[in-house]
C-alpha positions in Angstrom: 0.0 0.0 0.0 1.3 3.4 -0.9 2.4 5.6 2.1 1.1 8.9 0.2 -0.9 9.8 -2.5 -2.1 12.6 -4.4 -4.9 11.6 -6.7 -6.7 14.1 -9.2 -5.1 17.6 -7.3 -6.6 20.6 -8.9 -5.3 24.1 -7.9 -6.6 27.5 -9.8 -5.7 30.3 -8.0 -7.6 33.7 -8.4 -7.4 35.3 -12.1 -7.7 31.2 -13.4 -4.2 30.2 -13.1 -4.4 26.4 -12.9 -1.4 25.3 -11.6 -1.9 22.0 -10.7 -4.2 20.0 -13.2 -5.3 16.3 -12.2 -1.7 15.7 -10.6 -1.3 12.4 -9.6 1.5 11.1 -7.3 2.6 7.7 -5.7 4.9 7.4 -2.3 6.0 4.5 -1.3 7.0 3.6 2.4 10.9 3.6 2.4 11.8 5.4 -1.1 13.5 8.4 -2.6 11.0 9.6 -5.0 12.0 12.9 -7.3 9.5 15.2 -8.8 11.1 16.9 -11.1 9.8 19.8 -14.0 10.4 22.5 -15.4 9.7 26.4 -13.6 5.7 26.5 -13.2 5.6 22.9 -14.1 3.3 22.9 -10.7 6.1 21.0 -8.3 6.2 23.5 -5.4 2.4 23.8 -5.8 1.6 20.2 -5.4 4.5 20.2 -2.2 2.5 23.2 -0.5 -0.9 21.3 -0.8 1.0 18.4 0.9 2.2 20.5 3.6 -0.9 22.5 4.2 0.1 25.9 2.9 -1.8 25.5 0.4 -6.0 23.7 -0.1 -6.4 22.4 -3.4 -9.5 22.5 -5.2 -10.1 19.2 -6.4 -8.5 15.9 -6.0 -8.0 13.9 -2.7 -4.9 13.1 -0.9 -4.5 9.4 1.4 -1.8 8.8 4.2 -1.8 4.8 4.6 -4.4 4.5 2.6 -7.1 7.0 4.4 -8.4 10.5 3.2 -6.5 13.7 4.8 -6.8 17.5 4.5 -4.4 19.5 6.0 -5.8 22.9 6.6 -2.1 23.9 8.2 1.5 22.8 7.9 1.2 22.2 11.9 -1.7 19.5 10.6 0.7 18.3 8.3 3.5 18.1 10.6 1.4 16.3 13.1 0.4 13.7 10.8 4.1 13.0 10.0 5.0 15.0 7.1 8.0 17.2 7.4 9.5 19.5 4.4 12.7 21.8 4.1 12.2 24.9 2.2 15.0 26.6 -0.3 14.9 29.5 2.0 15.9 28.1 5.5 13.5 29.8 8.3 16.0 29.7 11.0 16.9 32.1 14.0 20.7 32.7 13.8 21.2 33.9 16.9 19.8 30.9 18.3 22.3 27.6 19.0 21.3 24.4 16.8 19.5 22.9 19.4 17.2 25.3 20.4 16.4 25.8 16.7 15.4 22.5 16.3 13.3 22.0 19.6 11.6 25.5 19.5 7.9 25.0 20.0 8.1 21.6 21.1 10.7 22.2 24.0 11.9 19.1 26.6 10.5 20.2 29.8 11.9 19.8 33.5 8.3 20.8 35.1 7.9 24.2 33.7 11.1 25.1 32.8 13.0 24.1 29.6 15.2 21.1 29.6 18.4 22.3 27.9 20.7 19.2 29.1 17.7 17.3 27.5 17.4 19.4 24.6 21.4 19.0 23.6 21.1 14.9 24.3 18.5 14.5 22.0 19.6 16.8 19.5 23.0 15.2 19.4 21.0 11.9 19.4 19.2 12.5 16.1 22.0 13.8 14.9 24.4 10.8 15.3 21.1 8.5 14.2 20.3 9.9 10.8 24.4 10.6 9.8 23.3 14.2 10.1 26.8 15.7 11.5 26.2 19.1 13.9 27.5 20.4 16.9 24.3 21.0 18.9 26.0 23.9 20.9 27.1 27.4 18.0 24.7 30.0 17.2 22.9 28.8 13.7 24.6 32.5 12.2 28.0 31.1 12.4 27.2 27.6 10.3 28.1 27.1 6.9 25.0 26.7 4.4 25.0 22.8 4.3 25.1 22.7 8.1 22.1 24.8 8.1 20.0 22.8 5.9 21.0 19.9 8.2 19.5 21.7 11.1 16.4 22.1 9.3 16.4 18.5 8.8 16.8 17.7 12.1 13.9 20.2 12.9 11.4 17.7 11.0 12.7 14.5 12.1 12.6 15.7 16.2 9.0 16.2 15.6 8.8 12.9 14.2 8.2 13.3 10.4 7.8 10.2 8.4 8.0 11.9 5.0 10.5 14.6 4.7 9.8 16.9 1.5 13.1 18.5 0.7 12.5 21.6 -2.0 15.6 22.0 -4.0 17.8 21.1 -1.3 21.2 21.0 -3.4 20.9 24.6 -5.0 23.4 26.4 -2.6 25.7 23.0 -1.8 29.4 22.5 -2.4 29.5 19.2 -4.2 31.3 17.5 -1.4 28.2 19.1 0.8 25.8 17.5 -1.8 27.8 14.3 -1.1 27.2 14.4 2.5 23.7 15.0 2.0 23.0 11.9 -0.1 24.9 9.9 2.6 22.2 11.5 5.3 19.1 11.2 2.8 20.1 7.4 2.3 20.6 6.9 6.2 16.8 8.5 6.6 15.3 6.2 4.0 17.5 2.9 5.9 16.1 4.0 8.9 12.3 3.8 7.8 11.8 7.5 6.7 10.5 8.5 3.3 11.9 11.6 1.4 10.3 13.6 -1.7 13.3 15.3 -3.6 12.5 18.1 -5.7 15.2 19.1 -7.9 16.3 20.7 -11.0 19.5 18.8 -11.6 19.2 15.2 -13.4 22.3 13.7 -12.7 21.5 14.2 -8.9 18.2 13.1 -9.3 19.3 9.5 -11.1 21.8 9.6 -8.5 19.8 9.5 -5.5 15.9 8.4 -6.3 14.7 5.1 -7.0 11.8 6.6 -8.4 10.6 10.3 -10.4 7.4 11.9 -10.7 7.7 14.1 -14.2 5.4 17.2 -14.1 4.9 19.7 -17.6 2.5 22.7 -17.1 0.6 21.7 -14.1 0.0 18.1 -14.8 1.6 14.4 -14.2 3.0 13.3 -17.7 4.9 10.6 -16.8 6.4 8.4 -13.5 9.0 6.3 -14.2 11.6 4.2 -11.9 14.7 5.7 -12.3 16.7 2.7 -13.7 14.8 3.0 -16.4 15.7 6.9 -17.7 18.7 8.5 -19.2 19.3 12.4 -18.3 18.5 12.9 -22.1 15.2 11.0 -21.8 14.2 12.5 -18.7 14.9 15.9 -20.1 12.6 15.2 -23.4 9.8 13.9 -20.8 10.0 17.4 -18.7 10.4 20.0 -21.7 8.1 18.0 -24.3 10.9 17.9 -27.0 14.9 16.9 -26.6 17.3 19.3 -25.2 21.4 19.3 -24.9 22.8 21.7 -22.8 26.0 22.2 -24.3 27.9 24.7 -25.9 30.2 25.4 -28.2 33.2 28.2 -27.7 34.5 29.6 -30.8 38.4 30.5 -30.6 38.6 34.2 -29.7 41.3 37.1 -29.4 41.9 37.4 -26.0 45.1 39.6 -25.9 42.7 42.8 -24.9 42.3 43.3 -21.1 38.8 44.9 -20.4 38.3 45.1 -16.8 40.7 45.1 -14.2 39.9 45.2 -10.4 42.8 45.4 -8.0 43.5 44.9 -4.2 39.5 45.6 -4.3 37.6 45.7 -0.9 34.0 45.5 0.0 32.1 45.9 3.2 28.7 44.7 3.9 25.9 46.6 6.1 27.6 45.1 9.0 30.3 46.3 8.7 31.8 42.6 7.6 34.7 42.3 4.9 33.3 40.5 2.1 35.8 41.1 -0.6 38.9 40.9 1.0 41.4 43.0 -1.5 40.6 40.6 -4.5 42.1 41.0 -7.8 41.3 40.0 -11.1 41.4 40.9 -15.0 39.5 39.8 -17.6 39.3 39.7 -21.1 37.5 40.0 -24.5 36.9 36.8 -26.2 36.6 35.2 -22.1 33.9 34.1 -19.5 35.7 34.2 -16.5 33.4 32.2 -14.2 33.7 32.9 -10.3 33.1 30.0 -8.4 31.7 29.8 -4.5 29.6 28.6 -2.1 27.3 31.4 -1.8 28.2 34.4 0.8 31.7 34.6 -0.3 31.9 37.8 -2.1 31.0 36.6 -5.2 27.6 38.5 -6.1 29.0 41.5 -4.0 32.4 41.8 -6.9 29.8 41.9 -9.6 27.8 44.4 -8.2 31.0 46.6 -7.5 32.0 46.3 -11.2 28.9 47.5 -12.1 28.6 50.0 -9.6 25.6 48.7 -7.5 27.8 48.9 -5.1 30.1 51.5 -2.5 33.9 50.1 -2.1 36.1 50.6 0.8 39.3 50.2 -1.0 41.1 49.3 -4.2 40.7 50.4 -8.3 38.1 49.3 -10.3 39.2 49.6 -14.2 36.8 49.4 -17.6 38.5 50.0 -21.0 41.6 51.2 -19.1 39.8 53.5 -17.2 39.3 54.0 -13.2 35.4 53.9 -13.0 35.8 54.2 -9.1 33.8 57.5 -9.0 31.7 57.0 -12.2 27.7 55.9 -12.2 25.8 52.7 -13.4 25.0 54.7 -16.4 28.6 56.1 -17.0 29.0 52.5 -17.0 26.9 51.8 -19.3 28.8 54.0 -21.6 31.9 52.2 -21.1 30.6 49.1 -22.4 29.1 47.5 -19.3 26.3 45.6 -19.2 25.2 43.6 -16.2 22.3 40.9 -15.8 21.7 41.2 -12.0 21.0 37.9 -9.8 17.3 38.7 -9.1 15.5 39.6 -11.5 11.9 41.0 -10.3 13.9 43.0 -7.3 17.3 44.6 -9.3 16.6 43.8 -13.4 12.9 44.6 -14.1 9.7 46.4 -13.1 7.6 43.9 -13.1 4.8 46.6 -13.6 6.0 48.2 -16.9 5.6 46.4 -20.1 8.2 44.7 -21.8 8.7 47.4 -24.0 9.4 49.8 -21.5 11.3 47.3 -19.7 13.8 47.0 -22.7 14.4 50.5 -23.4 14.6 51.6 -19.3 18.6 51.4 -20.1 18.8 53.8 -23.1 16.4 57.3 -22.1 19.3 59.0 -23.3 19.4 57.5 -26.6 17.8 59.6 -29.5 16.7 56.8 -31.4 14.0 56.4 -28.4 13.8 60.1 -26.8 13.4 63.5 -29.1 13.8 66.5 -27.0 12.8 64.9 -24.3 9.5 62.9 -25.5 9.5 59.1 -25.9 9.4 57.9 -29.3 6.3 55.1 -28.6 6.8 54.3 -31.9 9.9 53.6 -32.1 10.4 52.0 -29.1 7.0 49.6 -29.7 9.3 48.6 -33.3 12.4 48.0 -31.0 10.8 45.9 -28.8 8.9 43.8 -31.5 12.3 42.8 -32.8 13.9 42.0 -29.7 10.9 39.8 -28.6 11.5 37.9 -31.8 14.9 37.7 -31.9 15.4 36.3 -28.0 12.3 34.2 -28.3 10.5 35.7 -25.6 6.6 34.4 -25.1 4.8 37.0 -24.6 1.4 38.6 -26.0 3.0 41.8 -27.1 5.3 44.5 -26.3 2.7 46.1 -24.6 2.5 43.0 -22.0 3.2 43.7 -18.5 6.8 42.1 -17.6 5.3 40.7 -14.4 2.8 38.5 -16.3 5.6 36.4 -17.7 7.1 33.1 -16.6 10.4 33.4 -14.8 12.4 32.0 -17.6 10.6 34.9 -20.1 11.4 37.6 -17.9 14.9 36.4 -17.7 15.2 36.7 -21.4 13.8 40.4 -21.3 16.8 40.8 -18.8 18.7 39.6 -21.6 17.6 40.9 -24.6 18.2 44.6 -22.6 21.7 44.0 -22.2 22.7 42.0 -24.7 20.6 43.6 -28.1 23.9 45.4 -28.7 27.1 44.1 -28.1 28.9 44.7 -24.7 32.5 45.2 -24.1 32.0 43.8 -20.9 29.2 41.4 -19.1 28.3 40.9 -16.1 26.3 37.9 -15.2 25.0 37.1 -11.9 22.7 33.2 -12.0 21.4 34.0 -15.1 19.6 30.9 -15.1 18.1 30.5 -11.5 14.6 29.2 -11.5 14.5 29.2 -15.3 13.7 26.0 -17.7 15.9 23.6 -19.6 14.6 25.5 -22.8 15.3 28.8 -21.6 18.4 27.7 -20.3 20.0 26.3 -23.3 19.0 29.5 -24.9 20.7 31.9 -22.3 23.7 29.9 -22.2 23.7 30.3 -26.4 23.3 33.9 -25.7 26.1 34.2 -23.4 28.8 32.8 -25.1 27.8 33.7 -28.5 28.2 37.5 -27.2 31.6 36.2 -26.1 32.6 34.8 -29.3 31.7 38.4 -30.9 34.3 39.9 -28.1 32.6 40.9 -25.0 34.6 39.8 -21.9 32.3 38.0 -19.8 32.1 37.7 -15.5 30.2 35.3 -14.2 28.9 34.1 -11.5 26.3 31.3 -10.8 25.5 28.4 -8.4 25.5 25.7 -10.6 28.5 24.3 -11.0 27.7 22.8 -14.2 26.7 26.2 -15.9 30.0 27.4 -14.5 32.1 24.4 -16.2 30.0 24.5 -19.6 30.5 28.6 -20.1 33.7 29.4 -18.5 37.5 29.6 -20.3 38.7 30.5 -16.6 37.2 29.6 -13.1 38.4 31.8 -10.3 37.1 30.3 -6.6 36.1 32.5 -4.3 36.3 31.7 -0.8 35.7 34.2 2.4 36.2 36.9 0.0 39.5 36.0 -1.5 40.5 34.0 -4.1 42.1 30.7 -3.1 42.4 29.1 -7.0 42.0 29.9 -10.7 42.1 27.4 -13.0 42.1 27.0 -16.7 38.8 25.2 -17.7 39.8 21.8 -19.3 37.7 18.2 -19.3 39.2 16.8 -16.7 38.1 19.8 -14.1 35.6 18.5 -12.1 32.9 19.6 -9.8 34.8 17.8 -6.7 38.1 19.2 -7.8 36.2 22.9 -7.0 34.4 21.9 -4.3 37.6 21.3 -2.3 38.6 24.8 -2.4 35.4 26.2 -2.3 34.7 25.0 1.5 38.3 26.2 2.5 39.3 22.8 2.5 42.5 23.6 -0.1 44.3 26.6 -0.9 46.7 27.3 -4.2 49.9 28.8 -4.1 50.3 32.0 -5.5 52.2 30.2 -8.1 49.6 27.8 -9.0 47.2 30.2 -9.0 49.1 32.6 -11.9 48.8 30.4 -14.5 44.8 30.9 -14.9 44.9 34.6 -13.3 46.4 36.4 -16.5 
């Protein structure tokens, strides 16, 4: 008998967006069972109305067999489902154990059992293979200990299916190890887990079975023997995709940007770039690789002038740009794809024509004496729209109507609809679809091949070895390796230096730093 099952869910949310569609789903006691789909596939729908967040509006859902509705995730919690969100919800100025009892405290009559709490905190923790000093503030963990924490939060209040929403996005591959060692310990143990994920070769890796979801409905379950990446990929977008590219050779003797002895300081007055330098080239991605909240994101956004700096020279087209403006920038050559969207890179309220041209109101193709030339701008935006194969209605659609992956491309076609001297790319595929994807990637490099020197910065490992000529890793703000991208660079060869774990020598390191 299945553990869990979803049969029929319907969800339409206000305005008639379905987002889940008849979904059906099958958990069986004692597996690792991946749903996996595209961006507004319905996944983290279908995991809310699991969890209680959400109430669907058709369908029923059995535990062991009998009829439940959870009106709550505290419902769904006492029933025995537990789920880890992307976005940890964590006090960090709490210690580990008191995050993971809060609510349901170990009493000694009325007062909290802290001697109790640490025991069988450290318990669980030794149980499930889940490594973490109960004692340090949560604040001063590494990511990967965090999400363990989290973990440990639904197994103490005894979930029996543990729901883990993209839980390798912000993991060092050696932390993604450990995690699969932990996950396998759960299932040994009698626990059931539901991986979402984005990333096939982990999710072949680690299921035994996968739930495929394409625009709000079940098209497919398969057991995972049975699928390639390739085939798994065609089942999810509808059609076959590779994500691989091609770089052409390029002239790279030009040096575009140069950053020296650079220092930046956060809100808190932390060092987060801790006098890094760099140079970069046309004809070059230079990828910069890092667990993330090690100075990567805060580099680019000094480059592009996002961003105050306590010290060092910033240089574009041999030029100090340390006092000059995003939009002197701009008139340098820069261009910059920032790493969230809807926040820093559109206005979600403005149409995608007005989007596009929001970079260039001092361009007189667009603005006479002042006035917007609708016209012209409408004509500018119909070509664009075409030529980056955004799905939209119209230029005169509202950005914030779009999917995540089409509002990435009108990131996109802004910055890159004439040629840059130099990019600046922060995840420019997070939460975007294997189609949109393969495009962006395209994108990128082909504006590379035409000359652009390219930073980049991403989580995904992969992206970073499929685009990049160079890597530089980042690590507590410095940069502890470069390397020339070859084959034989691997994921785990990064990963060691992007916990700390290994440092180059100076030396070493000049041979990829240029």
């Amino acid at each position: 008998m299945a553990l869990l099952e979803a049969i029929g869910i319907g969800k339409t949310y206000p305005g008639g967006v379905v987002a889940n569609d008849g979904v059906n789903l099958v958990i069986e006691p004692g597996e690792v069972h991946a749903v996996v789909g595209e961006n507004g596939a319905g996944k983290s729908t279908l995991m809310k109305i699991l969890f209680g967040i959400e109430q669907p509006n058709a369908g029923t859902l059995l535990l062991d067999g009998k009829p439940v509705s959870f009106a709550s995730p505290r419902q769904a919690i006492e029933a025995g489902i537990g789920m880890v969100f992307q976005h940890f919800s964590l006090v960090p100025s709490f210690s580990v154990y008191e995050n993971v009892v809060m609510g349901s405290e170990p009493r000694n009559g009325i007062t909290f059992d802290r001697k109790r709490a640490v025991a069988e905190v450290q318990a669980l923790s030794d149980k499930f293979r889940l490594k973490v000093d109960p004692t340090p503030p949560v604040g001063t963990l590494p990511v990967g200990q965090q999400q363990r924490v989290e973990i440990l939060k639904a197994l103490y209040r005894n979930a029996r299916v543990l729901i883990l929403d993209e839980p390798t996005a912000v993991l060092a591959p050696q932390e993604v190890q450990e995690l699969f060692v932990a996950i396998r310990s759960l299932v040994e143990q009698g626990r059931t887990v539901i991986f979402i994920a984005h990333k096939l070769p982990e999710v072949l890796e680690i299921s035994s079975r996968i739930t495929v979801m394409r625009q709000g409905k079940t098209v497919g379950q398969v057991k995972t023997s049975d699928v390639t990446e390739k085939s798994l990929a065609a089942m999810m977008v509808g059609r076959e995709v590779t994500l691989r590219v091609e770089r052409k050779p390029t002239d790279q003797s030009e040096r575009v940007a140069e950053v020296r002895d650079l220092r930046v300081v956060n809100a808190r007055g932390t060092e987060i770039v801790a006098g890094l330098s760099l140079n970069v080239n046309a004809g070059e991605i230079v990828g910069l690789v890092g667990v993330e909240g090690n100075g990567q994101a805060e580099l680019i956004e000094a480059v592009a002038g996002l961003r105050g700096v306590a010290g060092g020279t910033i240089k574009v087209a041999n030029r100090d740009v340390g006092g000059a403006s995003v939009l002197e920038r701009r008139g340098l050559g820069v261009a910059s794809i920032p790493e969230d969207r809807i926040a820093t890179g559109l206005a979600t309220g403005a149409t995608v024509a007005e989007n596009i041209v929001a970079t260039r109101l001092d361009d007189n193709r667009y603005v006479r004496n002042g006035l917007l030339d609708l016209k012209a701008i409408k004509a500018n935006a119909t070509k664009l729209i075409d030529r980056f194969s955004i799905r939209v209605g119209g230029p005169g659609s509202t950005v914030g109507t779009l999917s995540g992956g089409n509002m990435q491309k009108v990131v996109v076609a802004r910055e890159l609809s004439e040629q840059p001297k130099l990019l600046l790319v922060n995840q420019p595929t997070r939460g975007v679809d294997l189609g949109a994807t393969q495009f962006i990637w395209r994108t990128i490099t082909d504006t590379r091949d035409a000359g652009a020197a390219v930073l980049l910065s991403s989580a995904d490992l992969s992206e970073l070895l499929a685009l990049s000529d160079r890597l530089l890793v980042l690590y507590r703000g410095k940069i502890v390796a470069a390397f020339i991208n070859t084959p034989d660079l691997t994921p785990e060869t990064l990963g060691t230096y992007m916990l700390g774990l290994s440092t180059q020598t100076p030396e070493e390191m000049q041979v990829a730093l240029k």
